[in-house]
PDB file as gemmi writes it, atoms N, CA and C in Angstrom:
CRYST1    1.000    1.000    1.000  90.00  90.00  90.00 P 1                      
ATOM      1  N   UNK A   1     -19.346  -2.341  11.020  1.00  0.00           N  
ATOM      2  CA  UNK A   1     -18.273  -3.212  10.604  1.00  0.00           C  
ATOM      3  C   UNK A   1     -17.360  -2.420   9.672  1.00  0.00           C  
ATOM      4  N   UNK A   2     -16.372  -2.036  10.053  1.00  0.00           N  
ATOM      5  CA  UNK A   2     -15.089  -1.211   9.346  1.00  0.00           C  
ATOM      6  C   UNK A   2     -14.647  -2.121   8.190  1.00  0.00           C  
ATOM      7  N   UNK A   3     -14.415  -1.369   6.756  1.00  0.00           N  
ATOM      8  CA  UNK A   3     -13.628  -1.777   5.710  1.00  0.00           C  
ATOM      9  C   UNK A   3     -12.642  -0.922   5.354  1.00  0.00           C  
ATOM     10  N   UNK A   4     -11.493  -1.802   5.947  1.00  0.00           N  
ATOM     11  CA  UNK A   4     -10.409  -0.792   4.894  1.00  0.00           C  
ATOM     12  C   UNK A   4      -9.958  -1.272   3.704  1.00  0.00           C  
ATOM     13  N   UNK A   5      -9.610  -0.123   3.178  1.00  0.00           N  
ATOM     14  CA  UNK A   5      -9.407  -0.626   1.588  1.00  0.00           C  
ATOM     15  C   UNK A   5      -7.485  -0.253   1.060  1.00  0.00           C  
ATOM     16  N   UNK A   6      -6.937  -0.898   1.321  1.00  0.00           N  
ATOM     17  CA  UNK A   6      -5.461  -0.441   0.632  1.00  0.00           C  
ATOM     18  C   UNK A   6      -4.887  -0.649  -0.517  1.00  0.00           C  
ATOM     19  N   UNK A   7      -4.308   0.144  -0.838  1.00  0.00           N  
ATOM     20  CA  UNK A   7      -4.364   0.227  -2.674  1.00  0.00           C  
ATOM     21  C   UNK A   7      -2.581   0.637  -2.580  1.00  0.00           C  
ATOM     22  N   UNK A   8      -1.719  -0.636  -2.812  1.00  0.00           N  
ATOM     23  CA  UNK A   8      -0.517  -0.225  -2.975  1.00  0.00           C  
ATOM     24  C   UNK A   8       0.487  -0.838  -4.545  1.00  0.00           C  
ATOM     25  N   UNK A   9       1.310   0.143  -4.943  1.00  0.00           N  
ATOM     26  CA  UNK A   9       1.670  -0.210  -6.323  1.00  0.00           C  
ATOM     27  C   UNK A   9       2.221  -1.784  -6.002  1.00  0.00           C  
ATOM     28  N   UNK A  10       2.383  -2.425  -7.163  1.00  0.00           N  
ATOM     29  CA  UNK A  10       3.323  -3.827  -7.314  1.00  0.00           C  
ATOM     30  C   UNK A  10       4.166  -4.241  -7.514  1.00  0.00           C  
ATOM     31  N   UNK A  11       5.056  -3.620  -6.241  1.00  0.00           N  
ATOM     32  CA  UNK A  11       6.808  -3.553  -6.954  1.00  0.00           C  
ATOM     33  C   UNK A  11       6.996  -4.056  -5.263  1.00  0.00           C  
ATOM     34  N   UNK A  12       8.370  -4.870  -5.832  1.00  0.00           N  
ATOM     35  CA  UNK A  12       8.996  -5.170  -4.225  1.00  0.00           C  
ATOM     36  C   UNK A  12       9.502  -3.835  -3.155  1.00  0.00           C  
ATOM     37  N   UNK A  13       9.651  -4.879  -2.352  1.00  0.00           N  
ATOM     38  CA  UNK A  13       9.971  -3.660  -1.251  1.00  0.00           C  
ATOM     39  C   UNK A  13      11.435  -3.963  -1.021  1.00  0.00           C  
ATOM     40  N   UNK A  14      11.814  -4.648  -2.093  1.00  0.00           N  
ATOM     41  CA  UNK A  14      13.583  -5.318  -1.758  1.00  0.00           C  
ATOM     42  C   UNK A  14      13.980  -5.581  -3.269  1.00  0.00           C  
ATOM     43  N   UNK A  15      15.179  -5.469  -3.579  1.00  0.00           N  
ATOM     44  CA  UNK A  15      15.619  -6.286  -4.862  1.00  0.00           C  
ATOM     45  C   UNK A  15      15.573  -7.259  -5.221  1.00  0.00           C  
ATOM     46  N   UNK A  16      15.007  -7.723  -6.572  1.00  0.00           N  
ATOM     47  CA  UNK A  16      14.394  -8.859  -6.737  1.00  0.00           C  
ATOM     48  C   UNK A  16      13.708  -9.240  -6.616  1.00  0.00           C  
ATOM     49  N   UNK A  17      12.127  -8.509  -6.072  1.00  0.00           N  
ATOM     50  CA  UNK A  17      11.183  -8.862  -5.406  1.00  0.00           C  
ATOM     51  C   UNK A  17       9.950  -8.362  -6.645  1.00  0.00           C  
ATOM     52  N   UNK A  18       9.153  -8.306  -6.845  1.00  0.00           N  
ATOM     53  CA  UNK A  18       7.703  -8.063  -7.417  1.00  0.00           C  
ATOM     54  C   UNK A  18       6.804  -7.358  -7.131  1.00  0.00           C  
ATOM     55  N   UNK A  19       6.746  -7.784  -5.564  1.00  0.00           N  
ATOM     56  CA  UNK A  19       5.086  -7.846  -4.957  1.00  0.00           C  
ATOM     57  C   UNK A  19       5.340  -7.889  -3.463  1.00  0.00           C  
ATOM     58  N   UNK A  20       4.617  -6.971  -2.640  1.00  0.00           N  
ATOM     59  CA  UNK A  20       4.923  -7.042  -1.261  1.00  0.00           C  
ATOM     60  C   UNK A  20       4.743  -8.326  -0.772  1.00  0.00           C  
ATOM     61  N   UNK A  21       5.462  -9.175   0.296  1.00  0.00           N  
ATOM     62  CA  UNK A  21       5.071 -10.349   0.668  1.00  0.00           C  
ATOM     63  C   UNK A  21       4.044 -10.538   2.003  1.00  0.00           C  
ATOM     64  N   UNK A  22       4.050 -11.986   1.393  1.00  0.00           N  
ATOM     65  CA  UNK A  22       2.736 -12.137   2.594  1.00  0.00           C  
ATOM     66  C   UNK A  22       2.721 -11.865   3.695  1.00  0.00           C  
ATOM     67  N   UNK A  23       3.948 -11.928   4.483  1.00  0.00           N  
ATOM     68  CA  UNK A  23       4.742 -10.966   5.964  1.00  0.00           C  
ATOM     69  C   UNK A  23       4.098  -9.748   5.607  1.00  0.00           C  
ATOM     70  N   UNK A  24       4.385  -9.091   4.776  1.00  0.00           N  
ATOM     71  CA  UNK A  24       4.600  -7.234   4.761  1.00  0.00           C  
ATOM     72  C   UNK A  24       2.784  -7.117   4.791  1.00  0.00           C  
ATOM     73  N   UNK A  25       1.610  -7.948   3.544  1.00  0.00           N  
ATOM     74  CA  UNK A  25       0.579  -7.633   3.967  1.00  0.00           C  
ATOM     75  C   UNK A  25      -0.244  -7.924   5.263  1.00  0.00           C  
ATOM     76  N   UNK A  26       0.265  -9.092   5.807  1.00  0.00           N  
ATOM     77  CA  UNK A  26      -0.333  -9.309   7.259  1.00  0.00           C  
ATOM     78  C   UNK A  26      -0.099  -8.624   8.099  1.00  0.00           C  
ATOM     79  N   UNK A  27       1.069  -7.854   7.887  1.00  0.00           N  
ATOM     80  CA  UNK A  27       1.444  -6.361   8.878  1.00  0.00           C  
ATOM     81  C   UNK A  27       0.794  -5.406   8.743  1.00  0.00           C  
ATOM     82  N   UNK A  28       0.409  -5.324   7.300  1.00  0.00           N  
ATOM     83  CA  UNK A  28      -0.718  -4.127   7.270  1.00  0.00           C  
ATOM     84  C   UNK A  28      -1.658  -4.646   7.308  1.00  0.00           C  
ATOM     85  N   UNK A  29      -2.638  -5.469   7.614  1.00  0.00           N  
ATOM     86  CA  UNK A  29      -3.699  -6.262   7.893  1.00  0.00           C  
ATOM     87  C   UNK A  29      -3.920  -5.895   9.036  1.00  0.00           C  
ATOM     88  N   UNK A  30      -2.675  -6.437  10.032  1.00  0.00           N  
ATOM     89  CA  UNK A  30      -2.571  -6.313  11.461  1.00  0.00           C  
ATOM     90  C   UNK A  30      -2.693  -4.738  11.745  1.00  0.00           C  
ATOM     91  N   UNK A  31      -1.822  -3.762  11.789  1.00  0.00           N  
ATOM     92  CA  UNK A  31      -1.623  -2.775  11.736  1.00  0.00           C  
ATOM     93  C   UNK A  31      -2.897  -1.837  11.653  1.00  0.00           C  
ATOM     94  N   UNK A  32      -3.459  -1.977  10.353  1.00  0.00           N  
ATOM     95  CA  UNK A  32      -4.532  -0.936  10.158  1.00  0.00           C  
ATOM     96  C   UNK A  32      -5.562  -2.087  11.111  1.00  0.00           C  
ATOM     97  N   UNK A  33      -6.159  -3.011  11.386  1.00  0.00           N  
ATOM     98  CA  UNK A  33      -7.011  -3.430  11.893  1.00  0.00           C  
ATOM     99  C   UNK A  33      -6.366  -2.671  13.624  1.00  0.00           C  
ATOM    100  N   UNK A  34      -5.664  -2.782  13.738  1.00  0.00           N  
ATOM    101  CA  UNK A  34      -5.409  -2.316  15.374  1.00  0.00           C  
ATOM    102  C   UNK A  34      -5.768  -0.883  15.548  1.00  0.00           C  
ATOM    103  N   UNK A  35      -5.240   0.089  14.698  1.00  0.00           N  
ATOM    104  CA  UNK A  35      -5.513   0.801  14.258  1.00  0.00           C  
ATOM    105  C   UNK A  35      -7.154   1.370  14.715  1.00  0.00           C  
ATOM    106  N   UNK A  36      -8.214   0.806  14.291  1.00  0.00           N  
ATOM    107  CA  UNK A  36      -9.396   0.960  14.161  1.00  0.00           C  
ATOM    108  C   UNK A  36      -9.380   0.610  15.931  1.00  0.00           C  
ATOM    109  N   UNK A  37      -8.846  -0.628  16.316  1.00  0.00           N  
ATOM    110  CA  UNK A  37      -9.094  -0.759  17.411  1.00  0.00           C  
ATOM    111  C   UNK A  37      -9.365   0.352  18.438  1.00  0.00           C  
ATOM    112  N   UNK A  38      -7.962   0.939  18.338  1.00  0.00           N  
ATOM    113  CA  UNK A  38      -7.199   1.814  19.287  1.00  0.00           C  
ATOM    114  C   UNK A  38      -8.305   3.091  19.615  1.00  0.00           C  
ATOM    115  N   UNK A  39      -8.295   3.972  17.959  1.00  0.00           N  
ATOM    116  CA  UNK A  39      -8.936   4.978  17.792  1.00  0.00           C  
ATOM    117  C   UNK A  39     -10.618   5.284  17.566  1.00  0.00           C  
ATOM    118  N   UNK A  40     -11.001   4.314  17.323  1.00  0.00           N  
ATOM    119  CA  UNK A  40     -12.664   3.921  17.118  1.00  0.00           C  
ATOM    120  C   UNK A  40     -12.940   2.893  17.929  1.00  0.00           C  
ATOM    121  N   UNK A  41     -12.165   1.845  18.879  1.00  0.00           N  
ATOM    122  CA  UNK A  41     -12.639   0.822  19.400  1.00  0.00           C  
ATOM    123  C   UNK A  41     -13.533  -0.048  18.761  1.00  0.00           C  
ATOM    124  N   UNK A  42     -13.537  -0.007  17.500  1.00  0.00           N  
ATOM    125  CA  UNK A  42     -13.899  -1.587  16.787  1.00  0.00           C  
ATOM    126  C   UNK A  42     -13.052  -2.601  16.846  1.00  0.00           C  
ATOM    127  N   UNK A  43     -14.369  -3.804  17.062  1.00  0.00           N  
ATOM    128  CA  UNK A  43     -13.038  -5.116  17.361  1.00  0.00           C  
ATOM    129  C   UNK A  43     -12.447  -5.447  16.236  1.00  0.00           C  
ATOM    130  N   UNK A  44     -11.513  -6.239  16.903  1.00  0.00           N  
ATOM    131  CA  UNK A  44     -10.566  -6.995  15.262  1.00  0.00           C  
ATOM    132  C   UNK A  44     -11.141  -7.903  14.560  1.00  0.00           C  
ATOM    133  N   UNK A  45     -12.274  -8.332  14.938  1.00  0.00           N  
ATOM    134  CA  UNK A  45     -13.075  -9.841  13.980  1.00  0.00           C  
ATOM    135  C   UNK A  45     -14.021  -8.819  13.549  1.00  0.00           C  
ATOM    136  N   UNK A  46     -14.605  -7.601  13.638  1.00  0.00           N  
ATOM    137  CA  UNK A  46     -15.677  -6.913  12.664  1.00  0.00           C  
ATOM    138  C   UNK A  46     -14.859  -6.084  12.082  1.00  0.00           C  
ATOM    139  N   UNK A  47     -13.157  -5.866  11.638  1.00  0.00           N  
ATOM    140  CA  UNK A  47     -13.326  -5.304  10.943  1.00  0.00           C  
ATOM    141  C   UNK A  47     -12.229  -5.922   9.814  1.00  0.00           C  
ATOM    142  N   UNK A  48     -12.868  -5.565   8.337  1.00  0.00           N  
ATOM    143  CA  UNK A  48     -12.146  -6.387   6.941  1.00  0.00           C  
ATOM    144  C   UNK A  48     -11.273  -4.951   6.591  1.00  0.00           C  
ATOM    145  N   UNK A  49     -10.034  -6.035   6.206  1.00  0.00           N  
ATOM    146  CA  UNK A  49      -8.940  -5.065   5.101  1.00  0.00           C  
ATOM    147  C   UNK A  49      -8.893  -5.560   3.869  1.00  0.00           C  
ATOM    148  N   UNK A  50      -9.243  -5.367   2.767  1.00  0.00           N  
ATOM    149  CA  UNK A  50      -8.410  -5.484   1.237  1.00  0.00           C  
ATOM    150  C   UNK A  50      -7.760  -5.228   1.256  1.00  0.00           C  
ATOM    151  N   UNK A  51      -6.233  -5.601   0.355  1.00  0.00           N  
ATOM    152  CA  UNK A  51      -5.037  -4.903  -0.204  1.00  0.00           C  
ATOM    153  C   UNK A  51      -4.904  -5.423  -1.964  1.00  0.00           C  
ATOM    154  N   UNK A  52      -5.209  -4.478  -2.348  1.00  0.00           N  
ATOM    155  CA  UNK A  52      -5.143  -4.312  -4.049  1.00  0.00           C  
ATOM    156  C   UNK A  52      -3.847  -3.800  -4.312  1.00  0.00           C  
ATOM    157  N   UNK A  53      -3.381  -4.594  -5.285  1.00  0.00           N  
ATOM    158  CA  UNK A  53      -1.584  -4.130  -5.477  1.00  0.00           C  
ATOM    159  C   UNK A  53      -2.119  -3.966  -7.390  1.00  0.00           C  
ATOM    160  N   UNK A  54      -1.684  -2.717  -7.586  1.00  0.00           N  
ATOM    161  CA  UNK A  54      -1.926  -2.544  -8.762  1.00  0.00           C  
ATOM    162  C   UNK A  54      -0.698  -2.412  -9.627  1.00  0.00           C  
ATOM    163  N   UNK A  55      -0.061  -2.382 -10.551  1.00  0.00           N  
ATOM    164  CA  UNK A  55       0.565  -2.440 -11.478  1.00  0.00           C  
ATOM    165  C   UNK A  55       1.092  -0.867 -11.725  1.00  0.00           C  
ATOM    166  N   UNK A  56       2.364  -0.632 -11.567  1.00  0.00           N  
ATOM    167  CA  UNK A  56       2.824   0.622 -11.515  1.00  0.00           C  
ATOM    168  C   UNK A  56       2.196   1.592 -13.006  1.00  0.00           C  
ATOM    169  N   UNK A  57       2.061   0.990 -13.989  1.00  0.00           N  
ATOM    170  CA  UNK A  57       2.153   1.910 -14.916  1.00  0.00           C  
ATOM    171  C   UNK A  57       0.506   1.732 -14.918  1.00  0.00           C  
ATOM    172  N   UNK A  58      -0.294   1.287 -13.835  1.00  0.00           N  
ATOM    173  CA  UNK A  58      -2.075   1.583 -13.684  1.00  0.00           C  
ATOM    174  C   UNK A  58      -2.111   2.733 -12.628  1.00  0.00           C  
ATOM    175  N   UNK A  59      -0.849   3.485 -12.132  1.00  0.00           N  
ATOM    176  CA  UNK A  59      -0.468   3.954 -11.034  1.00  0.00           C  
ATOM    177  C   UNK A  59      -0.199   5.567 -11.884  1.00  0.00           C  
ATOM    178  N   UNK A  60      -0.828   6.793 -11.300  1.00  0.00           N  
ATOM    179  CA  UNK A  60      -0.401   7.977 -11.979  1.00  0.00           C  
ATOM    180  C   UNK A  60      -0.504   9.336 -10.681  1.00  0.00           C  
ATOM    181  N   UNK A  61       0.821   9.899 -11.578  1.00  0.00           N  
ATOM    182  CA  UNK A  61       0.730  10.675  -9.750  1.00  0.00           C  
ATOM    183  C   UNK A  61       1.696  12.548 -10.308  1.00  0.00           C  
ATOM    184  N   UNK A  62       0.807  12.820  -9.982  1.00  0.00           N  
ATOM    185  CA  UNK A  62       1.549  14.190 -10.541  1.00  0.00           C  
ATOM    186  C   UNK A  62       1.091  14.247 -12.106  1.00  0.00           C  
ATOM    187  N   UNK A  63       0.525  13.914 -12.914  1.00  0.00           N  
ATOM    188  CA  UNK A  63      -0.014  14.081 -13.785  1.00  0.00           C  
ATOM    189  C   UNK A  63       0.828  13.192 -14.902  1.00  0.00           C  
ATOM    190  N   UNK A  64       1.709  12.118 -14.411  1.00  0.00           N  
ATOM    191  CA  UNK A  64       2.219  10.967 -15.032  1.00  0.00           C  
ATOM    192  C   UNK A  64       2.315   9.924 -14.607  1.00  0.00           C  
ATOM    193  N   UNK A  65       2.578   8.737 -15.177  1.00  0.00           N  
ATOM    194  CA  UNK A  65       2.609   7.458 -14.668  1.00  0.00           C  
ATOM    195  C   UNK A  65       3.864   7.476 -13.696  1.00  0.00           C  
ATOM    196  N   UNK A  66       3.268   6.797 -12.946  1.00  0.00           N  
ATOM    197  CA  UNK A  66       4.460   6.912 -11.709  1.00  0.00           C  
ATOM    198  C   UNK A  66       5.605   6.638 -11.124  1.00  0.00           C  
ATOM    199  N   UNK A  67       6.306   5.532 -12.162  1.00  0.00           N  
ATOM    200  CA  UNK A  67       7.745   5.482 -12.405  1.00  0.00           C  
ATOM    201  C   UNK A  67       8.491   6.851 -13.011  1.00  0.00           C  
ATOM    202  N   UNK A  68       7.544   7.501 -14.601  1.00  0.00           N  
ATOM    203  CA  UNK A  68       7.935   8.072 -14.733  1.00  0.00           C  
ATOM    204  C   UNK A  68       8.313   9.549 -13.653  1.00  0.00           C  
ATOM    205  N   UNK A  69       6.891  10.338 -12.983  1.00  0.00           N  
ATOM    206  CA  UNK A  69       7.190  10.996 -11.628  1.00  0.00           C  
ATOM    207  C   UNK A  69       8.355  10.629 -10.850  1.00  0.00           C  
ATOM    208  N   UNK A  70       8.510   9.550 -10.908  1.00  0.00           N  
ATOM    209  CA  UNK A  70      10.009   9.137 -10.000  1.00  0.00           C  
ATOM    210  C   UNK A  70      11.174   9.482 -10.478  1.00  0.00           C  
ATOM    211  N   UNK A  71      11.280   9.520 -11.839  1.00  0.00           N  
ATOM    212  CA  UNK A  71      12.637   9.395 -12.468  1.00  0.00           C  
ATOM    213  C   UNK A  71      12.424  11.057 -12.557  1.00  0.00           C  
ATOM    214  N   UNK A  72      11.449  11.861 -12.693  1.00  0.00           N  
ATOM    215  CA  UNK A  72      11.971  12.865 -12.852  1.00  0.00           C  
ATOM    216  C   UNK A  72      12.064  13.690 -11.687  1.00  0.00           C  
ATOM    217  N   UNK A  73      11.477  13.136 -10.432  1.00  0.00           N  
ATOM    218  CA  UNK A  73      12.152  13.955  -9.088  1.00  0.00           C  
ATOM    219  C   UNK A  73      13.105  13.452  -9.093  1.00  0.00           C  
ATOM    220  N   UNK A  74      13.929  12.399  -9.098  1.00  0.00           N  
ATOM    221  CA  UNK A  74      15.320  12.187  -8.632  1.00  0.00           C  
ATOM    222  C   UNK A  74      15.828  13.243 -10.045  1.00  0.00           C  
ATOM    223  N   UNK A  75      15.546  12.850 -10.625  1.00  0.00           N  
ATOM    224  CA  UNK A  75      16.580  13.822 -11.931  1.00  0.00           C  
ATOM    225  C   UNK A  75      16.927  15.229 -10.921  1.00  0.00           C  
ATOM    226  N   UNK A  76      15.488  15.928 -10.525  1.00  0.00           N  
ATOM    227  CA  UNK A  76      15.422  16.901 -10.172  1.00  0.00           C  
ATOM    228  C   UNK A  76      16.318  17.335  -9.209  1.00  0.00           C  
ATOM    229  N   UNK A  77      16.236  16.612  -8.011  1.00  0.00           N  
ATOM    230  CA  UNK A  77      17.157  16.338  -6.643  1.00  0.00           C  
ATOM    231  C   UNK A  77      18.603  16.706  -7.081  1.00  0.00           C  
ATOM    232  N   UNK A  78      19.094  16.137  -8.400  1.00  0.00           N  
ATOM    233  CA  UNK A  78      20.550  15.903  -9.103  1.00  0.00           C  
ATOM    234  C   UNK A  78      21.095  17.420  -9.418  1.00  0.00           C  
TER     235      UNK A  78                                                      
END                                                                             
């Protein structure tokens, strides 16, 4: 029985937004469960997805919190 586990920050995917919506996680629900289908042939009722949306500044990437990493590749790009 397959578990996937997805771990995405908590910011919208649009302006004004927060938190991916319930559309966007049932796509990745859908998605990675097919997924398993395709390439391992597990069915879609044995296998579970989590999606943990964590809080950007619980989020660290490049050896800083990960807004900050952001602001300083775009700086960089400039």
């Amino acid at each position: 029985m397959p578990y996937i586990h997805i771990q995405i920050t908590r910011e919208g995917t649009a302006p004004g937004r927060d938190a991916a919506t319930a559309e966007e996680k049932a796509a990745l629900i859908k998605g990675a469960s097919q997924l398993m289908l395709d390439v391992l042939n597990k069915p879609l009722e044995s296998t579970f997805v989590v999606i943990d949306e964590v809080a950007t500044e619980n989020w660290g990437w490049g050896g800083l919190p990960a807004l900050e990493y952001r602001r300083q590749r775009e700086a960089a790009r400039k």
